[in-house]
Residue frames as a rotation matrix with the C-alpha (Angstrom) as fourth column:
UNK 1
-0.980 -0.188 -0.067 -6.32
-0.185 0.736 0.651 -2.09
-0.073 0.651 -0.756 -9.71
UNK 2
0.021 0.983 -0.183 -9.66
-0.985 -0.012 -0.174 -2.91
-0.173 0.183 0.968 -11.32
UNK 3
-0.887 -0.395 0.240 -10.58
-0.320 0.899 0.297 -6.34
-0.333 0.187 -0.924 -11.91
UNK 4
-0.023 0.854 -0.520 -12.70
-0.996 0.028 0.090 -7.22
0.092 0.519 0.850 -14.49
UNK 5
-0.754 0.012 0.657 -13.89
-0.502 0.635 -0.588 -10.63
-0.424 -0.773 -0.473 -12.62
UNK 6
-0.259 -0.674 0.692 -14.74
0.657 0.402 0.638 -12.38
-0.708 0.620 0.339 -15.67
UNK 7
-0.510 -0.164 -0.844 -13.75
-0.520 -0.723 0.455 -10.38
-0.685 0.671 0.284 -18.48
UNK 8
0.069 0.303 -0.950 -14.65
-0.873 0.479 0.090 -13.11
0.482 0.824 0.298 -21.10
UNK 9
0.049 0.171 0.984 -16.25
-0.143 0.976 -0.163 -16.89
-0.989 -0.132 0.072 -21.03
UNK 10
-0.102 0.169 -0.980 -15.84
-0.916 0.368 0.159 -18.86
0.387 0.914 0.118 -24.08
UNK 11
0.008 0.055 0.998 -17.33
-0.279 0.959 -0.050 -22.75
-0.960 -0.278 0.023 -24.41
UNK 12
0.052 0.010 0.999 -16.18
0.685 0.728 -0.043 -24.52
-0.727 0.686 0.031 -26.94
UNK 13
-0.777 -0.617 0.124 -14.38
0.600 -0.667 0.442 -21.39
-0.190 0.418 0.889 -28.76
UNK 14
0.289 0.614 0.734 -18.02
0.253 -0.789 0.560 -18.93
0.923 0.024 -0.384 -28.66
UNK 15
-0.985 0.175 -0.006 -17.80
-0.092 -0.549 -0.831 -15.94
-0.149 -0.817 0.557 -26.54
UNK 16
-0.222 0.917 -0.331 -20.57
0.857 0.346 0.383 -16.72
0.465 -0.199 -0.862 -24.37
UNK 17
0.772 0.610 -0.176 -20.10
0.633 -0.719 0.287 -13.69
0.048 -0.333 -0.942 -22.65
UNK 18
-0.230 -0.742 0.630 -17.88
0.698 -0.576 -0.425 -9.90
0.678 0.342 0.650 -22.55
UNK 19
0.144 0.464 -0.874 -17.85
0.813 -0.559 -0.163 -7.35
-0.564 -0.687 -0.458 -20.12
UNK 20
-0.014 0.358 -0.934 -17.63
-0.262 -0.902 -0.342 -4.87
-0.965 0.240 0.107 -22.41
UNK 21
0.519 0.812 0.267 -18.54
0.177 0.203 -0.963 -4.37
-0.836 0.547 -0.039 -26.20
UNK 22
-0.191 -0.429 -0.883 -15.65
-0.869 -0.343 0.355 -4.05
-0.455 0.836 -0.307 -28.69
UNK 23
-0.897 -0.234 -0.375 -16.32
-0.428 0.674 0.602 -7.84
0.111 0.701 -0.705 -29.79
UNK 24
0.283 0.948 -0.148 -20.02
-0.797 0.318 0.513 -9.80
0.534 -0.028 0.845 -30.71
UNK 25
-0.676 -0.018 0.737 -20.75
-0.303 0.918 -0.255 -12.52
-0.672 -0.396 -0.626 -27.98
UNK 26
-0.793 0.608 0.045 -23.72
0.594 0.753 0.282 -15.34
0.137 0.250 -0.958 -29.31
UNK 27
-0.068 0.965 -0.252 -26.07
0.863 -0.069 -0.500 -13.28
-0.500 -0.252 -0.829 -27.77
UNK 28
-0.211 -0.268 -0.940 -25.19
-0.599 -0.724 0.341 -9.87
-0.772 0.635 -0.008 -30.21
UNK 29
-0.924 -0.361 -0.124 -25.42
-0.264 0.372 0.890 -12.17
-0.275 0.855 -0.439 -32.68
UNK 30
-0.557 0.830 0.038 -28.92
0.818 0.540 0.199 -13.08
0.144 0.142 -0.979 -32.03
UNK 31
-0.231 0.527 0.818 -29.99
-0.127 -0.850 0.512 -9.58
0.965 0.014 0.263 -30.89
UNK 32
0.583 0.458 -0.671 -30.16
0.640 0.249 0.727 -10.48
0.500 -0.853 -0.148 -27.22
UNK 33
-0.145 -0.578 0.803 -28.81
-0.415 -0.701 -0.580 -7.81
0.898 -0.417 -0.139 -24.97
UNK 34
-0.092 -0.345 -0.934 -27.04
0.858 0.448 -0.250 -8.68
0.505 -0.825 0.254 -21.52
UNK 35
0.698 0.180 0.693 -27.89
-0.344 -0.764 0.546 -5.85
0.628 -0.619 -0.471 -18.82
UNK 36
-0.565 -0.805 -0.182 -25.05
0.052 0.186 -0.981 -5.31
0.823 -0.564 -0.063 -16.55
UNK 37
0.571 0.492 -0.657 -25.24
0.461 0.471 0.752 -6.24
0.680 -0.732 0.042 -13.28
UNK 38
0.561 -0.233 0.794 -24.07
-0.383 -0.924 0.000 -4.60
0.734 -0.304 -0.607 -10.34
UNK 39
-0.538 -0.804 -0.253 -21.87
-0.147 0.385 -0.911 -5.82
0.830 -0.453 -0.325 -7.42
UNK 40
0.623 0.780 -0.059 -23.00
0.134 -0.032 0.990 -6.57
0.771 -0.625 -0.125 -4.00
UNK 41
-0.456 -0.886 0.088 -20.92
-0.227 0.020 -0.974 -5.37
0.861 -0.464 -0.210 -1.38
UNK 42
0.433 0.372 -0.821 -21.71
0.702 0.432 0.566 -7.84
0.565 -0.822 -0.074 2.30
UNK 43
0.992 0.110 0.066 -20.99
0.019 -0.639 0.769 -6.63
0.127 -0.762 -0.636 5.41
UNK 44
0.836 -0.545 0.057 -17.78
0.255 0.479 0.840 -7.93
-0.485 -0.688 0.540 5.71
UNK 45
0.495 0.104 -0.862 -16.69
-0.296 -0.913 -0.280 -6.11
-0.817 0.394 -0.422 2.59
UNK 46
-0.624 -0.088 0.777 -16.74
0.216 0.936 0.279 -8.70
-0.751 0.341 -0.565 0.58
UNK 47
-0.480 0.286 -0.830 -17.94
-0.825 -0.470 0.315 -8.23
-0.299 0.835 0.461 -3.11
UNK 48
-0.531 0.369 0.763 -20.30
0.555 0.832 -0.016 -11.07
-0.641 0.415 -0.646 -5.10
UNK 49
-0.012 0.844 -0.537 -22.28
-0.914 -0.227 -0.336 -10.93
-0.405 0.487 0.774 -7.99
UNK 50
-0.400 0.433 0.807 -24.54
0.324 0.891 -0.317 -13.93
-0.857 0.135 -0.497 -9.98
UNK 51
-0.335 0.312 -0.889 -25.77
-0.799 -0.594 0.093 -13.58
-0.499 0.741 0.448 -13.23
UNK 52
-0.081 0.086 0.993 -27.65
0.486 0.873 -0.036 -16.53
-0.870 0.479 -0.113 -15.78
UNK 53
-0.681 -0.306 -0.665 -27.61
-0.506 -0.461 0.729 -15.98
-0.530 0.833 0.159 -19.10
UNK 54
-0.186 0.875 -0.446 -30.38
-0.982 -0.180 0.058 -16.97
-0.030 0.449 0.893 -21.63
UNK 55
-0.070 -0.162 -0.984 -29.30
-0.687 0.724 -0.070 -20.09
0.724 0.671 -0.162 -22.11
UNK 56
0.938 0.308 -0.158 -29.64
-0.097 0.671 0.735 -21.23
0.332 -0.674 0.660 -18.52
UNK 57
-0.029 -0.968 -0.248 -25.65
0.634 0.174 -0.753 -20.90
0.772 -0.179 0.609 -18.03
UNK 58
0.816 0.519 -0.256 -25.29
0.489 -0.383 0.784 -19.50
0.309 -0.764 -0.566 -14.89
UNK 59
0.061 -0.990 -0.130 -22.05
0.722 0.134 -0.679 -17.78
0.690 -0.052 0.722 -13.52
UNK 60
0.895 0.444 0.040 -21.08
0.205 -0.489 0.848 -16.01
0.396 -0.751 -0.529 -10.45
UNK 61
0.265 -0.961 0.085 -17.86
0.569 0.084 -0.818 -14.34
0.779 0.265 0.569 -8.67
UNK 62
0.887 0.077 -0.455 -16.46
0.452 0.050 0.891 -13.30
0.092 -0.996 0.010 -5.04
UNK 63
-0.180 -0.828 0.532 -13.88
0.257 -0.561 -0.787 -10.78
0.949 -0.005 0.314 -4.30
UNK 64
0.659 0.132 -0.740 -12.78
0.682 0.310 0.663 -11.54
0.316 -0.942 0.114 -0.08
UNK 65
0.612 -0.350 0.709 -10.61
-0.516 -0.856 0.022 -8.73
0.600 -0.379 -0.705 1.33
UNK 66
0.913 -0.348 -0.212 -7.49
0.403 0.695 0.596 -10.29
-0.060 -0.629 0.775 3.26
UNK 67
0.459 -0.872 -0.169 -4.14
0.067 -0.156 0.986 -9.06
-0.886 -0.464 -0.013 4.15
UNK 68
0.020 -0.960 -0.279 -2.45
-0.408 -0.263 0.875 -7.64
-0.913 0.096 -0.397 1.60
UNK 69
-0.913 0.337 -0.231 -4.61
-0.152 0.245 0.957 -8.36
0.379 0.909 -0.172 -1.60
UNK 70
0.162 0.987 -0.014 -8.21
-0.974 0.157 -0.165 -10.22
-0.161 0.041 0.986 -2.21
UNK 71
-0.971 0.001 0.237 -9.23
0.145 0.795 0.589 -13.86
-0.188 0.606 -0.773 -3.01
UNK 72
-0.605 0.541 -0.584 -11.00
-0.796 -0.442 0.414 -14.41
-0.034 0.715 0.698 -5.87
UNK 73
-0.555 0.287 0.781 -13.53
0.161 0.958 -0.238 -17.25
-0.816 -0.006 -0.578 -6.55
UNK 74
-0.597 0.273 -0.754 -14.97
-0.800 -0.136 0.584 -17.68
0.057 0.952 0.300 -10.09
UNK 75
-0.642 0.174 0.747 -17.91
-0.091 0.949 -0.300 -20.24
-0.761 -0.261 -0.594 -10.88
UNK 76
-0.655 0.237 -0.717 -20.01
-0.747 -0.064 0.662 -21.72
0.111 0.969 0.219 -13.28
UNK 77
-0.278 0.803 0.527 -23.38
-0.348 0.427 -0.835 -23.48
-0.895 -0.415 0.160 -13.43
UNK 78
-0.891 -0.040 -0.452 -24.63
-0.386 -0.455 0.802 -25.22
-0.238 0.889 0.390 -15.78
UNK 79
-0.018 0.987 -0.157 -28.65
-0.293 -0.155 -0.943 -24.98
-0.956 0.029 0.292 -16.17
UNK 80
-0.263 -0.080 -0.961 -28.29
-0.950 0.195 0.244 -26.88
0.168 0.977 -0.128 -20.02
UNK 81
0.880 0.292 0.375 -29.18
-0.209 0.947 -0.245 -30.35
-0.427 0.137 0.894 -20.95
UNK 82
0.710 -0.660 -0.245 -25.60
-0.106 0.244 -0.964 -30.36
0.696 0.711 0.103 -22.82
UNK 83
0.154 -0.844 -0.513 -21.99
0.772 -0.221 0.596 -30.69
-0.616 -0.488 0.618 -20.92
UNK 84
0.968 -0.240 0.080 -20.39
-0.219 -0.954 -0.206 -27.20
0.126 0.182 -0.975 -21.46
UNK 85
0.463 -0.883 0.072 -16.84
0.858 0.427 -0.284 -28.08
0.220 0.193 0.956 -23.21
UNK 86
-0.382 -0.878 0.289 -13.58
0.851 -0.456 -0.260 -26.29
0.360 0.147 0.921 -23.05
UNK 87
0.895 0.444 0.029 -14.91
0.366 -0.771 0.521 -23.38
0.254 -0.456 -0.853 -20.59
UNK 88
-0.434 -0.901 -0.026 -12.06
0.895 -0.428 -0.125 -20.61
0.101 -0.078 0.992 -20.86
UNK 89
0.551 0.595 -0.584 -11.91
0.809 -0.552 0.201 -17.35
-0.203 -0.584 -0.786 -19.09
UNK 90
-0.246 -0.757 0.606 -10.11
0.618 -0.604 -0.504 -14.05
0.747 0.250 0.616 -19.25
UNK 91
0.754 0.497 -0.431 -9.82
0.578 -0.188 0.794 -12.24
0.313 -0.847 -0.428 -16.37
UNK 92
0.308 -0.555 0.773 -8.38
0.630 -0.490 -0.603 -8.83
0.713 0.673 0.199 -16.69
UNK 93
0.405 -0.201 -0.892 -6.73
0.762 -0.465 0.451 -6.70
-0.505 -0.862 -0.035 -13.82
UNK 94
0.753 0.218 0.620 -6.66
0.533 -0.755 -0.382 -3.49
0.385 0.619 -0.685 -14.93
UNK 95
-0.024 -0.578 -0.815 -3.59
0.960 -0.242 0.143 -1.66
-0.280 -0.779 0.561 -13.70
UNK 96
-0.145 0.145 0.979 -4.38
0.564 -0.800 0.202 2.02
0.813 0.582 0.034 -15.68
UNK 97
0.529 0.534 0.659 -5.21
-0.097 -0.734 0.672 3.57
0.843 -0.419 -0.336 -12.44
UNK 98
0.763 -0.623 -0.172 -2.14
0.396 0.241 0.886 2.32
-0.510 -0.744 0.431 -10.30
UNK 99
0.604 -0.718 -0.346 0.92
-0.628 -0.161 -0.762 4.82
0.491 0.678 -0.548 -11.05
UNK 100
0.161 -0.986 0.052 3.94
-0.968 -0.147 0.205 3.30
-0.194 -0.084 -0.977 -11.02
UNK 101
-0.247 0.016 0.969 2.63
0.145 0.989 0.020 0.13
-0.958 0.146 -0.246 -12.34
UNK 102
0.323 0.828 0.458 0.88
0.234 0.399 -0.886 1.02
-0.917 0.394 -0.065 -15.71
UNK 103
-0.323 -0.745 -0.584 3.42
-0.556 -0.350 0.754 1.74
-0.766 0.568 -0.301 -17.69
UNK 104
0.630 0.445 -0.637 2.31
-0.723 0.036 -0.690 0.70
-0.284 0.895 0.344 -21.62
UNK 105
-0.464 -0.884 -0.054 4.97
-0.883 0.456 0.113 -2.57
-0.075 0.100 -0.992 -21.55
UNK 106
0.976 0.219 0.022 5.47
-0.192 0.797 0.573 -6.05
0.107 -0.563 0.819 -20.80
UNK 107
-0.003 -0.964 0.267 8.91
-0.183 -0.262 -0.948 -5.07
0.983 -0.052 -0.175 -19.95
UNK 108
-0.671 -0.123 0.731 7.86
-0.733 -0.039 -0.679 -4.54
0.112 -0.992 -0.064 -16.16
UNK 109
0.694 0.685 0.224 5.71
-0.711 0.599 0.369 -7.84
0.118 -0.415 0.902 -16.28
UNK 110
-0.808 -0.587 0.049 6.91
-0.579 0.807 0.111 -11.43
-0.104 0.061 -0.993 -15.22
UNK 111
0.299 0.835 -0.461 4.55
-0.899 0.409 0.159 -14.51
0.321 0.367 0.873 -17.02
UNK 112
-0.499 -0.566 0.656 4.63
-0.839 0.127 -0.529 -17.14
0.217 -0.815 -0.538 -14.83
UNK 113
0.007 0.911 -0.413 1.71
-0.282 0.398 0.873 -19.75
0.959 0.111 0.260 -15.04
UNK 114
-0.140 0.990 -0.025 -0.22
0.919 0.139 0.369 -19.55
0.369 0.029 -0.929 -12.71
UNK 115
0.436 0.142 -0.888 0.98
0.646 -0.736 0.199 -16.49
-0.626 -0.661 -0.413 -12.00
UNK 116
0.277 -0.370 0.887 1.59
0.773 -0.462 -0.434 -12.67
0.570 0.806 0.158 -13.12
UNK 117
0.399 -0.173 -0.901 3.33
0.766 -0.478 0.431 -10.33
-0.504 -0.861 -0.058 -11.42
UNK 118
0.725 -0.079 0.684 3.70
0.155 -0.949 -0.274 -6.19
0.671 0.304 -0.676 -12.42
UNK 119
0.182 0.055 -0.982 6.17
0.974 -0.150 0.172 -4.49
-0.138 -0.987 -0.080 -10.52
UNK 120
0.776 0.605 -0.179 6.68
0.548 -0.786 -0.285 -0.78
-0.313 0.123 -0.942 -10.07
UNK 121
0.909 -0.343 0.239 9.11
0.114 -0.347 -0.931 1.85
0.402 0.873 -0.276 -11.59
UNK 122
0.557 -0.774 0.300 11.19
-0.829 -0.537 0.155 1.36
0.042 -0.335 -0.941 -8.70
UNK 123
-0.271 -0.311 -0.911 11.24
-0.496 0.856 -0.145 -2.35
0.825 0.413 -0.386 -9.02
UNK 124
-0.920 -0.388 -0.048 10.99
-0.175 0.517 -0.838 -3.13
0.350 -0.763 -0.543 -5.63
UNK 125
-0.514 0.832 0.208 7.17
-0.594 -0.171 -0.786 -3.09
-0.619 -0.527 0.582 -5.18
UNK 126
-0.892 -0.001 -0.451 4.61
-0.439 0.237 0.867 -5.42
0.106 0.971 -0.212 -6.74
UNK 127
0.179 0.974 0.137 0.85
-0.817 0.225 -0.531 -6.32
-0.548 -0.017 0.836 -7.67
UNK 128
-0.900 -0.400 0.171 0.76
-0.389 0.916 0.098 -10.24
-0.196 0.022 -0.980 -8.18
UNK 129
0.409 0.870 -0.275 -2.07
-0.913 0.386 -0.134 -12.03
-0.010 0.305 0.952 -9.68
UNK 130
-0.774 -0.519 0.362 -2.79
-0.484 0.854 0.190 -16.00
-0.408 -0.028 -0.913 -9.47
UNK 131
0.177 0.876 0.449 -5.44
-0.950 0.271 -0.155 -18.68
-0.258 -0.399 0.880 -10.28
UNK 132
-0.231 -0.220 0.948 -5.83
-0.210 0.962 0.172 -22.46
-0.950 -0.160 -0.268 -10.45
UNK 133
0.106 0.129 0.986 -5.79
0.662 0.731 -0.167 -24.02
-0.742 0.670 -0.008 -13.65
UNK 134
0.195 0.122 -0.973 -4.54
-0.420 -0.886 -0.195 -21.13
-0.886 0.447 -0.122 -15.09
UNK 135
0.610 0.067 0.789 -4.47
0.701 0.418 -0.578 -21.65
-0.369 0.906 0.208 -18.92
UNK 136
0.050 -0.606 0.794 -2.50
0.765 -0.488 -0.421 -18.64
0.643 0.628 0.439 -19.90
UNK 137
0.282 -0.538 -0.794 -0.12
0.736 -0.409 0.539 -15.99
-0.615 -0.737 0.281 -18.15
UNK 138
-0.260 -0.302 0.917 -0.17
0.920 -0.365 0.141 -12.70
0.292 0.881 0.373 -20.11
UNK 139
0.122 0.310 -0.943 -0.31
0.431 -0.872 -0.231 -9.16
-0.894 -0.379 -0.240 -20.48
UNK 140
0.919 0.200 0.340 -1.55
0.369 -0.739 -0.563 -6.05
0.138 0.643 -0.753 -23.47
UNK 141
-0.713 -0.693 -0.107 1.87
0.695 -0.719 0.024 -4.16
-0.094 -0.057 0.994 -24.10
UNK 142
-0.815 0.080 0.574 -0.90
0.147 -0.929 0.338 -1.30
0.561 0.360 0.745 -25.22
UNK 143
0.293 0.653 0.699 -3.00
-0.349 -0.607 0.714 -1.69
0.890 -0.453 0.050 -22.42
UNK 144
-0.651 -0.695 0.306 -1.69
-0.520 0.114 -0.846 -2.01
0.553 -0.710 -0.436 -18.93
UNK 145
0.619 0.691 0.373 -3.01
-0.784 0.513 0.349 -5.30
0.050 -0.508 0.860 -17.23
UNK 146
-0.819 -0.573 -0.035 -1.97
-0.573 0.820 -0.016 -8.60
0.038 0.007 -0.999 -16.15
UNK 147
0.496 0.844 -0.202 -3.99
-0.835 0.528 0.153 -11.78
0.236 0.092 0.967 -16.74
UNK 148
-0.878 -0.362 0.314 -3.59
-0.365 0.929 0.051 -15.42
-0.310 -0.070 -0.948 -15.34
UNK 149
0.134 0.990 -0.052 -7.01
-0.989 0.136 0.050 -16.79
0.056 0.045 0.997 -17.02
UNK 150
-0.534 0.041 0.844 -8.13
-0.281 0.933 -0.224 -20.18
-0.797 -0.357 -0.487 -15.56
UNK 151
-0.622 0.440 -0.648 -9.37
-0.411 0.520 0.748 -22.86
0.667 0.732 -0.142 -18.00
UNK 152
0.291 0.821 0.492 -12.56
-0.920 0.382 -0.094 -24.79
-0.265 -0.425 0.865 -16.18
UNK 153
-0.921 0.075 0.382 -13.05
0.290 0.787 0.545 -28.74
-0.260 0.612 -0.747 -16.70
UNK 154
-0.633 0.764 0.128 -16.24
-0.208 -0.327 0.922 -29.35
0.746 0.556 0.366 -18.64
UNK 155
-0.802 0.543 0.249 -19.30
-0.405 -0.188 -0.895 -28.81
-0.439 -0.819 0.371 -16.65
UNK 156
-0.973 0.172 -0.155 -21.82
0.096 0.908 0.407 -31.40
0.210 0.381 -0.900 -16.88
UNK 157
-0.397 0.710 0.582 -25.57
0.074 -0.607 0.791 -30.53
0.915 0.357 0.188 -17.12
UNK 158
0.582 0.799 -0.151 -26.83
0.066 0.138 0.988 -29.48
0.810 -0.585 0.027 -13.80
UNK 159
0.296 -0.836 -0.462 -23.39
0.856 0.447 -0.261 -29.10
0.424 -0.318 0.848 -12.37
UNK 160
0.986 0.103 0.133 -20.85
0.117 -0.988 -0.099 -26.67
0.121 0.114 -0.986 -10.85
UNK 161
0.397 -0.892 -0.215 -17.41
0.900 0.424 -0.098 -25.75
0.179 -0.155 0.972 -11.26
UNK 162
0.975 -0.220 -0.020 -15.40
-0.167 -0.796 0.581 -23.07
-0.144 -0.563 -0.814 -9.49
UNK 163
0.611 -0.608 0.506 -12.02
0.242 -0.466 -0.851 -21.52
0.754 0.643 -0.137 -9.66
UNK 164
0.708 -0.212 -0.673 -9.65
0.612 -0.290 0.735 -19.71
-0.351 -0.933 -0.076 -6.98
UNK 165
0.262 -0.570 0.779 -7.62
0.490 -0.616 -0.616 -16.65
0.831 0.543 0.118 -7.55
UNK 166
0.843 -0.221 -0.490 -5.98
0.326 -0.513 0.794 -14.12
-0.427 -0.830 -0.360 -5.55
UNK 167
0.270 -0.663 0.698 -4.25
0.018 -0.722 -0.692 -10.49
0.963 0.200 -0.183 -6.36
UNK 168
0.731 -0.204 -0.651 -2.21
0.657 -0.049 0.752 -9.58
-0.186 -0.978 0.098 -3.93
UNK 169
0.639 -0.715 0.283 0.57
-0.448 -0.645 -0.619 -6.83
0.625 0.269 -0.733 -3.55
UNK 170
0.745 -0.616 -0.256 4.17
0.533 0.319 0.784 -7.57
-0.401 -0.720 0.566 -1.93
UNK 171
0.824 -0.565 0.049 7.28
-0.481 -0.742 -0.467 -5.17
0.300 0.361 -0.883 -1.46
UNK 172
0.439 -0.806 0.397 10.58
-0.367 0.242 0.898 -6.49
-0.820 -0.540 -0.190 -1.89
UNK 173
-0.193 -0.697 -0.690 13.60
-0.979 0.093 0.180 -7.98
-0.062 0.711 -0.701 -4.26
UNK 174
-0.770 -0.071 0.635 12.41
-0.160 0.984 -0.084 -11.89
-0.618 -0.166 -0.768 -3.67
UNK 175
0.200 0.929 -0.312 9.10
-0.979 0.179 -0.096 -12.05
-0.034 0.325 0.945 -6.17
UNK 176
-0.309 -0.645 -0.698 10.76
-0.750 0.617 -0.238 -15.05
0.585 0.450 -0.675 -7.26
UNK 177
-0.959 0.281 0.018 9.68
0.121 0.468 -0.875 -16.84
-0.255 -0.838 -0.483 -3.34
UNK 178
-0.118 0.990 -0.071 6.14
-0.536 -0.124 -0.835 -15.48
-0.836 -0.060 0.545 -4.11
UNK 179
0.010 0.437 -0.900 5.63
-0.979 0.187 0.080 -16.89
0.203 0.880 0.429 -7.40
UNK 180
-0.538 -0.335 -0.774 6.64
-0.295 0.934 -0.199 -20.27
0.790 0.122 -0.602 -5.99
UNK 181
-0.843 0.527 -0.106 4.70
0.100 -0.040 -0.994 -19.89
-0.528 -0.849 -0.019 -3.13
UNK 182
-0.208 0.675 -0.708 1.87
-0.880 -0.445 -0.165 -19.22
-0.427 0.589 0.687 -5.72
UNK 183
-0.274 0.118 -0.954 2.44
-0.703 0.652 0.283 -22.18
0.656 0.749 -0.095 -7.95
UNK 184
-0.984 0.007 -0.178 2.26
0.120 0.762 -0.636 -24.70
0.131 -0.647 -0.751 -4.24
UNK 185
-0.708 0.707 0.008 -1.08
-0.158 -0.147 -0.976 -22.89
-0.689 -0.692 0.216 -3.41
UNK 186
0.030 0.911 -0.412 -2.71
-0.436 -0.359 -0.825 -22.39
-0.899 0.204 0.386 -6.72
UNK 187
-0.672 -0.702 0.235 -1.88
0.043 0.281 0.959 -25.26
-0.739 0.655 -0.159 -9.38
C-alpha cells in the first residue's frame, strides 16, 4: 500500500496543493512550481516530511510503524495574516501494488466514516484505513484505493491544527468489530 499522505489540500474550495499533476493547484495558475520533497526516514523507522508553501501555509505529515499497520498524523500551519477556512484533504492509499486487494471495484470496499476497509479476494483478509474528522469515506472504482479524508477546523493565523489516522491490516470474518473499534478511537 502506498499512501499518498496528503494527496490534496483545498481552503476554501482552491487546491492549494496536489501531489501529482493531472489538475492546476493556485500555484500552476500563477506559474509557481512546487519541488517535491522527499521523506525522512528517523531511526525508529518512522517517516516525516514538512513543507511551506509560498504563501506561508505550512504543512507537515508522520507515518509511526506499530503492530499491524502505521499511525498517521497530518498538520497544518498557518504562517498567513488570514484564518484558513474549510481546510479539506484527500488522502489516497494506493492499493495497485497489493494483489488480492486491487481489484478495479468498489465491490470489495466497505465506506464507513471514519473508516474504509478493502478486503481481499478471499474475503477474509483486510487493509483498513481511518482518520478523525473524516469528511468523506470513498473509493475510485477505476483506480484501486481507499480514502477516509479528514476535514480540518479553520486554522487561525499563526496557528496549528493536526489530524490522526491509522492504516492498519486485520485477518478475519468480524471487520464489522474493527470498524467500531475505529469509530470509538477516531471520531
Amino acid at each position: 500500500v502506498v499512501v499518498d499522505l496528503p494527496e490534496a489540500i483545498f481552503s476554501n474550495n482552491r487546491l492549494l496543493y496536489l501531489a501529482h499533476k493531472h489538475i492546476p493547484t493556485i500555484w500552476e495558475e500563477q506559474n509557481i512550481i512546487i519541488e517535491n520533497i522527499d521523506w525522512t526516514r528517523e531511526p525508529n523507522g518512522s517517516l516525516k516530511h514538512e513543507r511551506v508553501l509560498p504563501n506561508k501555509i505550512a504543512f507537515g505529515a508522520s507515518i509511526k510503524p506499530r503492530a499491524g499497520g502505521v499511525d498517521m498524523e497530518l498538520w497544518f500551519r498557518n504562517g498567513t495574516d488570514q484564518t484558513l477556512p474549510g481546510l479539506r484533504t484527500q488522502i489516497c492509499d494506493h492499493l495497485k501494488g497489493a494483489p488480492e486487494f486491487n481489484e478495479q471495484t468498489t465491490t470489495n470496499k466497505i465506506f464507513q466514516s471514519p473508516s474504509v476497509a478493502v478486503h481481499s479476494v478471499g474475503g477474509d483478509r483486510w487493509i483498513l484505513t481511518t482518520w478523525e474528522r473524516c469528511g468523506r469515506a470513498w473509493g475510485n472504482p477505476l483506480v484501486p484505493c481507499l480514502h477516509a479524508d479528514p476535514v480540518l477546523p479553520d486554522c487561525a493565523p499563526g496557528e496549528t491544527v493536526r489530524v490522526r489516522g491509522r492504516l492498519w491490516f486485520y485477518e478475519g470474518k468480524d471487520v464489522q468489530q474493527e470498524l467500531a473499534r475505529a469509530k470509538e478511537l477516531f471520531p
